[in-house]
Each structure stands twice: as structure tokens, then as C-alpha cells.
Steps between C-alpha positions, in 0.01 A plus 500: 500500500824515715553297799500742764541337883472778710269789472648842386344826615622714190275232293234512714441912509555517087209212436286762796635795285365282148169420655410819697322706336279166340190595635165349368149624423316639842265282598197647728504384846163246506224532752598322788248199566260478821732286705801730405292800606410356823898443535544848471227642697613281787885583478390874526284435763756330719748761393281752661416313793870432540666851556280604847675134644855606379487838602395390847757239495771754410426688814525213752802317336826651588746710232752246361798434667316582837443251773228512754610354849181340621355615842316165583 
């Protein structure tokens, strides 16, 4: 194997080009266990919960690039 200090992009995209279209057997996605389940259940739940908050937030907040001059 050559000594080769610096990286070379030409290189890099043929060994990309060599090994593209490698692909192995499809595996089936497993069951996700009871803890990874609950994961998920609670990401979507936040996710929904989320959106009413940032919608209201996106009304109050001003545009970008705007400044509010306080009245107090």
C-alpha cells in the first residue's frame, strides 16, 4: 500500500463508486422491546402536546428582525 499523506477526493469518490451498490441481505426491523415502546409512545406524546405551546408562542413573539420597544 502507498504512502499517501494527505487525503485525495478523486480516491475517495472511486472506493464510494466500488462499494455502492454492496448492499447486504434485508434484515426485518425487530419488535421494539417494552422500554423502547414506552420511548416512543412518550416522544409522540410530547410531540403532540408540543405544537398548541409553539403555535401560541409564534403569535406573541415578534417576526425576526423586528424589535418591540417596551411600554413599561
Amino acid at each position: 500500500m502507498a504512502h499517501r499523506p494527505h487525503p485525495s477526493r478523486k480516491r475517495a469518490l472511486r472506493q464510494i463508486e466500488r462499494h455502492a451498490f454492496e448492499g447486504g441481505p434485508a434484515l426485518p426491523f425487530p419488535r421494539p422491546t417494552p422500554v423502547e415502546q414506552q420511548l416512543l409512545d412518550g416522544t409522540a406524546t410530547m410531540v403532540t402536546n408540543v405544537e398548541p405551546v409553539t403555535t401560541a408562542m409564534h403569535q406573541v413573539a415578534p417576526a425576526v428582525g423586528e424589535y418591540r420597544l417596551s411600554t413599561r
